[in-house]
Backbone as numpy.savetxt, mean C-alpha at the origin, in Angstrom:
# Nx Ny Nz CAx CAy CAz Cx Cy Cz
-15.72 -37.34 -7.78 -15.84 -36.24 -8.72 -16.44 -35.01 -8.04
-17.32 -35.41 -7.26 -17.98 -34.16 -6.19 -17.18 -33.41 -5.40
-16.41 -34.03 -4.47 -15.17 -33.96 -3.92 -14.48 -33.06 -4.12
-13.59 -33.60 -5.80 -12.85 -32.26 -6.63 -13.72 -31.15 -6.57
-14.78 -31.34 -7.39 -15.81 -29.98 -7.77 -15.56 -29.13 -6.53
-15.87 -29.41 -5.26 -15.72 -28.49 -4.24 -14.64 -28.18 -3.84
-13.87 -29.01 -4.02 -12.15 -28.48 -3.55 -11.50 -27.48 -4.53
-11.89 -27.38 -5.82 -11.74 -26.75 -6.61 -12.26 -25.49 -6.63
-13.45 -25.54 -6.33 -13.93 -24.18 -5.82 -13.68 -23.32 -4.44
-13.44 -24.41 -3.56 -12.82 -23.99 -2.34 -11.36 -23.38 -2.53
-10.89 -23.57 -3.12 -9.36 -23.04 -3.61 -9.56 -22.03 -4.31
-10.64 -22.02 -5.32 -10.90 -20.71 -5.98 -11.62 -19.61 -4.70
-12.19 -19.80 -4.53 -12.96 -18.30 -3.63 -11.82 -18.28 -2.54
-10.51 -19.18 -2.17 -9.27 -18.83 -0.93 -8.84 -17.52 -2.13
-8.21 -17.89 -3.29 -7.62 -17.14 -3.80 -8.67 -15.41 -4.36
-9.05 -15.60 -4.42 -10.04 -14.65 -4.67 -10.29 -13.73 -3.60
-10.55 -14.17 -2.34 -10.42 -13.58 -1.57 -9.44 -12.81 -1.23
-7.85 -13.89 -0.74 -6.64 -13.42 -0.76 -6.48 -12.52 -1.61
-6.70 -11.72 -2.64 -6.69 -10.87 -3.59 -7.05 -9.65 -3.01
-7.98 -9.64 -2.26 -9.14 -9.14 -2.00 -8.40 -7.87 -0.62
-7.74 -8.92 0.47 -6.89 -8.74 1.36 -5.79 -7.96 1.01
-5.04 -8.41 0.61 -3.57 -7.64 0.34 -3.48 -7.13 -1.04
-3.11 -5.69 -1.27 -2.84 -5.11 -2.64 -2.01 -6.04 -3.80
-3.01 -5.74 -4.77 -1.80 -6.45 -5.93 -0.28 -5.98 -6.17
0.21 -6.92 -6.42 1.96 -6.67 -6.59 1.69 -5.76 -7.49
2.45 -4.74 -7.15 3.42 -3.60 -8.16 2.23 -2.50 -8.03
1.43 -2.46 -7.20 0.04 -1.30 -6.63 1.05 -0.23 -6.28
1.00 0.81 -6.13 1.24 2.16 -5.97 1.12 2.45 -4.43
0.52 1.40 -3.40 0.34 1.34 -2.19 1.28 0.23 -1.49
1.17 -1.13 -2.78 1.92 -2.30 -2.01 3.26 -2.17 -1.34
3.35 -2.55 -0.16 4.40 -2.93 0.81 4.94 -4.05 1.18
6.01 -4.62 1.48 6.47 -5.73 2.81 6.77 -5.55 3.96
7.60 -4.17 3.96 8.61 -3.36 4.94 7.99 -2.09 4.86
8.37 -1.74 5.89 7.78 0.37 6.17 8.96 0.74 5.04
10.51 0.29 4.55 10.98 1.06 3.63 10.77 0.78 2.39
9.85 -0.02 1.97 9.69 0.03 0.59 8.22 1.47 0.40
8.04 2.34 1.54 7.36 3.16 1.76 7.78 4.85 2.14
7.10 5.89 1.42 7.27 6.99 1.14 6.41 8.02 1.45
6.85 9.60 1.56 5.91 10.24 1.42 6.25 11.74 0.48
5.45 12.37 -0.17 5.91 13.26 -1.04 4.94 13.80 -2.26
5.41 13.49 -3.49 4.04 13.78 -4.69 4.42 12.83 -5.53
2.64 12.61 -6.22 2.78 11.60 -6.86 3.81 11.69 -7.80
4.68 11.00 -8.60 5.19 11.04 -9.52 4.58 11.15 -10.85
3.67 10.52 -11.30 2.48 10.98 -12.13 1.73 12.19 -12.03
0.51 12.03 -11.52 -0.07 13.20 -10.63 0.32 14.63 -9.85
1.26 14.38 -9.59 1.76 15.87 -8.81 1.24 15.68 -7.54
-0.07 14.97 -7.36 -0.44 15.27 -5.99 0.24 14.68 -4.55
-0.17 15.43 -3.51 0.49 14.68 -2.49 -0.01 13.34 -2.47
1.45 12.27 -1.88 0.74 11.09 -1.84 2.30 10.11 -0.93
1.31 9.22 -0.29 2.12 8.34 0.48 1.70 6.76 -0.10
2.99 6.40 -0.37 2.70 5.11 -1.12 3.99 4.34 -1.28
3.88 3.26 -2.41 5.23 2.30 -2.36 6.01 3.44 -3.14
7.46 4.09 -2.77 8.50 4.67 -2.79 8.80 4.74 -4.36
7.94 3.77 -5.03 8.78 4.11 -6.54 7.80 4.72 -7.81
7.00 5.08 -6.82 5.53 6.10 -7.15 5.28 7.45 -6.80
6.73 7.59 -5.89 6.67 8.71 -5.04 8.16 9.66 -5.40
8.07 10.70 -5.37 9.22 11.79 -5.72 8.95 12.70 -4.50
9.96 12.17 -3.52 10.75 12.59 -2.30 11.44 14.00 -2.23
11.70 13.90 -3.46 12.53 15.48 -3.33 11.35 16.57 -3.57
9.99 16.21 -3.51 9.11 17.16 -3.82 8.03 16.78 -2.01
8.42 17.46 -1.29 7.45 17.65 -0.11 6.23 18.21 -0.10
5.51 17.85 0.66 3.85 18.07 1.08 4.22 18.35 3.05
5.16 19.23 2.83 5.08 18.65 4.50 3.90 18.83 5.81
2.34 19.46 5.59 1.41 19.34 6.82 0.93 17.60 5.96
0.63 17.57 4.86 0.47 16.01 4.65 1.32 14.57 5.18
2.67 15.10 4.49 3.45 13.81 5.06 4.01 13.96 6.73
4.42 15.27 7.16 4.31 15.06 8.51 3.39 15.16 9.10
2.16 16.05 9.02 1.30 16.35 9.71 1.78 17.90 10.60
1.16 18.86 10.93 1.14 19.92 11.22 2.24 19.95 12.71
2.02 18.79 13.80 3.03 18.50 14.92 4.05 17.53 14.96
4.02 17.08 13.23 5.61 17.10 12.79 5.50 15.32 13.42
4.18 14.18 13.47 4.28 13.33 13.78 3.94 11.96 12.97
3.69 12.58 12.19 3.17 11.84 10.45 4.77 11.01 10.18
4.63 9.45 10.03 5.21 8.70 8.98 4.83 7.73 8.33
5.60 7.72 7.27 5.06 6.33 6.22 5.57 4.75 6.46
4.19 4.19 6.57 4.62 2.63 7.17 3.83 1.87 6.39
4.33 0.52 6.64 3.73 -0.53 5.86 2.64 -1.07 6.89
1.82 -1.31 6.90 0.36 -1.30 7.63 -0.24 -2.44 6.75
-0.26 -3.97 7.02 -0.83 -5.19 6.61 -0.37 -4.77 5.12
1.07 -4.87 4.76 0.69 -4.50 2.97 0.42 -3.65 2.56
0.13 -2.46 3.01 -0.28 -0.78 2.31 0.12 0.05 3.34
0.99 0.76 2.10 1.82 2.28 2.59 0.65 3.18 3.30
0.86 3.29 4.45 -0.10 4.64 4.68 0.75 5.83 5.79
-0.13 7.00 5.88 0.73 7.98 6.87 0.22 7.59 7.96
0.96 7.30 8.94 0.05 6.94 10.69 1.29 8.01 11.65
0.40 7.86 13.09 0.80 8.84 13.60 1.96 8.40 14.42
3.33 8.72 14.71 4.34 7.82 15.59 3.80 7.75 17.04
């Protein structure tokens, strides 16, 4: 019975953690691939923002944000979250 008790909890604080690690599904950041990733304005917000592609309205540019000023800025999937990094 002890046994369970700890295995049970050991499985709880894996998952908890794992949570912790990678963005929740359907996050505004979450990724698998660099193309499920974007850069542009929020679709909500207006503001500039680089994130998962279906949060993002492309046809509206930020371009010193999403490229960066020497034009070397793109959006990648980085462990699970969209971010701008430099090529």
């Amino acid at each position: 019975m002890k046994k369970a008790f700890v295995l049970v909890c050991a499985l709880a604080c894996f998952f908890i953690l794992a949570g912790c690690v990678q963005p929740q599904p359907g996050s505004e950041t979450a990724c698998e691939n660099d193309s499920d990733c974007a850069c542009g304005v929020h679709v909500q917000t207006g503001d500039c923002f680089a994130g998962n592609k279906a949060f993002v309205d492309t046809t509206r540019q930020c371009p010193d944000f999403c490229t960066g000023i020497a034009g070397n800025f793109v959006a990648k999937c980085v462990q699970g979250t969209c971010k701008n990094v430099q090529e």
